[in-house]
N, C-alpha and C positions, 0 to 999 in steps of 0.2 A: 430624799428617802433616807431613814437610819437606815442601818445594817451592822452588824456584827464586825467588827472591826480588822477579824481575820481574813474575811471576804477580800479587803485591799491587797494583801502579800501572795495571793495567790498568783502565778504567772499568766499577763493574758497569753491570746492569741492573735496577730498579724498575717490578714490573708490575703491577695491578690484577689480581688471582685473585675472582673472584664464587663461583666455585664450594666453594673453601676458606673464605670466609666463610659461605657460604651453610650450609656442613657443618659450622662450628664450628673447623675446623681454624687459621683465623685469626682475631683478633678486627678486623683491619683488612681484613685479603683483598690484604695486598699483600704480594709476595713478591721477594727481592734474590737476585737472578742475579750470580753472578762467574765469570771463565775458570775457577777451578780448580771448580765446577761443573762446566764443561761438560768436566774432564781428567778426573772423578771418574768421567762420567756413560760417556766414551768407553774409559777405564780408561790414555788416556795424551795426550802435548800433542804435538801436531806440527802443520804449515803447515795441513794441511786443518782439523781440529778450532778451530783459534786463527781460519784463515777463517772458517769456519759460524758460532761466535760474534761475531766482531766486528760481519760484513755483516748476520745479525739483527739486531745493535745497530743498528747505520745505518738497516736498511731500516724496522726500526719509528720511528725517529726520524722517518725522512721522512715517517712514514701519520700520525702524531701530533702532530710540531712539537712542544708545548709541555707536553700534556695526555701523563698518565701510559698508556702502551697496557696495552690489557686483552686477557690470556691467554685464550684462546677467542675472541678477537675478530676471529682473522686466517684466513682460507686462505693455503695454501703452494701452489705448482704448481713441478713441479720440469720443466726440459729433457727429462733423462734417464730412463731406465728408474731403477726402484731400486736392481738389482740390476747396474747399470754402475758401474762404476769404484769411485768412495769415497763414490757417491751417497747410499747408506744410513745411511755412519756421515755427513755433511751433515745429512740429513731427522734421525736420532737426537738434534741437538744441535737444529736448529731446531724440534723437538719439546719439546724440554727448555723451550726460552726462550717459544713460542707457545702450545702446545700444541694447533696443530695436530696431528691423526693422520690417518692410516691409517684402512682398514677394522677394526682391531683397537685403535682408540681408543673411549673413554667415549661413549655410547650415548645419554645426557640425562636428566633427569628431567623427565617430563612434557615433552617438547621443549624444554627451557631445557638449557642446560650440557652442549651435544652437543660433542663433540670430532670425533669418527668425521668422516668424511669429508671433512673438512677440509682432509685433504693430498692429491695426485695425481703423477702420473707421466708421462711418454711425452706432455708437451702441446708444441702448436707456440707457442715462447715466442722474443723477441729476441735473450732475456740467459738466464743459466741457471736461475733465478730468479724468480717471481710472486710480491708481497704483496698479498694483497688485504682490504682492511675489510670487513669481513660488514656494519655499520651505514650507511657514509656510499657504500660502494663504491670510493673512492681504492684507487688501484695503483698499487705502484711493481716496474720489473722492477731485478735485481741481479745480477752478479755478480763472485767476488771471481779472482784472478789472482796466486795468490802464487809461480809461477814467478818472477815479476818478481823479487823477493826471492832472489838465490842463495846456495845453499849455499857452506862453505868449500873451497876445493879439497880439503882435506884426509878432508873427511866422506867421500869413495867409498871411499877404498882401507880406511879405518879402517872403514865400515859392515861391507862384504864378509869383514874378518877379524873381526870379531864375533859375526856373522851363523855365520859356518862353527864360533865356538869357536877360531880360530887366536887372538884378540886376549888381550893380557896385560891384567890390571886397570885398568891404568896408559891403555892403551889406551882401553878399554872407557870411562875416565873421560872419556878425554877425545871423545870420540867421544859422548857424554850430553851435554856442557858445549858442544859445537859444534852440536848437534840443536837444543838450548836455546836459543842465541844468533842460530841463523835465525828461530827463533819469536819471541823477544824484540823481535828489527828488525821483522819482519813488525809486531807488535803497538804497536810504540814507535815509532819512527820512519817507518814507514809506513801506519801508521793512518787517517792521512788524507790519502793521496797516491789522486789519485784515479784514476792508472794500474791498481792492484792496486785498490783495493773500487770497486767501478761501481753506482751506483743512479740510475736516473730516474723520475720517473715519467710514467705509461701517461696521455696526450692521445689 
């Protein structure tokens, strides 16, 4: 698969999976998360998908500090309904990275290794955002703001003749390479600007 070259410098993520060892499927039970993961997973990169992964990165960093976080170990609680805005494809990637789910998440065996209900919707939250640790209970709320981040002037007029089929190739290219380069800043130079990714945690 090409990809955009800035895709590689992004940091992945390292997570303890019990379940995948427990099934045989790892022999360590740890699994390496990268953006072009979560592009694979969403089937493209743009500001929201490159948000959902990074602020996961963050907000597990914050419930962990030090020690490697473990997949099944988190609830999610989201602001939103699911089905508002780009809620869903959000919950889709910080599924990916937690594995928290839905009602249509992994069930458990014998009560170990539940997934299912993990994640929620429509809660009264600060930030848009809940992590919470199923073990210690630490929470931190999150959320990310990648308006801040503007696009090039030039992306509207070029999306809109795309979009319709009026755009020549030539167009079309440069219009992908300018999509690319908000998402690049967002994840490169703005990674840790603590205007755009917000995490605290819940006192």
């Amino acid at each position: 698969m090409s990809h955009p070259g800035f895709f590689d410098t992004i940091p992945h993520l390292a997570v303890r999976e019990p379940l995948a060892q427990f099934l045989g499927a790892s022999n360590t039970g740890i699994f390496d998360y990268s953006y072009l993961d979560a592009v694979k997973l969403a089937g493209h990169s743009c500001p929201t998908v490159a948000s959902a992964y990074w602020l996961t990165c963050l907000a597990l960093k914050a419930l962990y500090d030090d020690q490697m976080p473990e997949r099944g170990g988190v609830s999610v609680e989201f602001a939103d309904r699911y089905e508002e805005g780009v809620t869903g494809v959000v919950a889709s990637v910080v599924t990916l990275l937690t594995g928290a789910a839905g009602e249509g998440g992994f069930a458990g065996l014998n009560s170990r290794f539940v997934r299912r209900g993990l994640m929620r919707f429509n809660a009264s939250l600060r930030l848009d955002l809940r992590f919470s640790r199923l073990d210690t209970g630490a929470q931190v709320d999150a959320a990310a703001y990648p308006g801040k981040v503007p696009a090039s002037p030039e992306l509207s007029a070029l999306m809109a003749r795309c979009i319709s089929g009026e755009g020549s190739p030539a167009e079309q290219q440069r219009f992908g390479l300018l999509w690319q380069e908000r998402v690049r800043r967002l994840l490169g130079e703005h990674r840790h600007d603590p205007e755009v990714f917000v995490v605290h945690p819940v006192v």
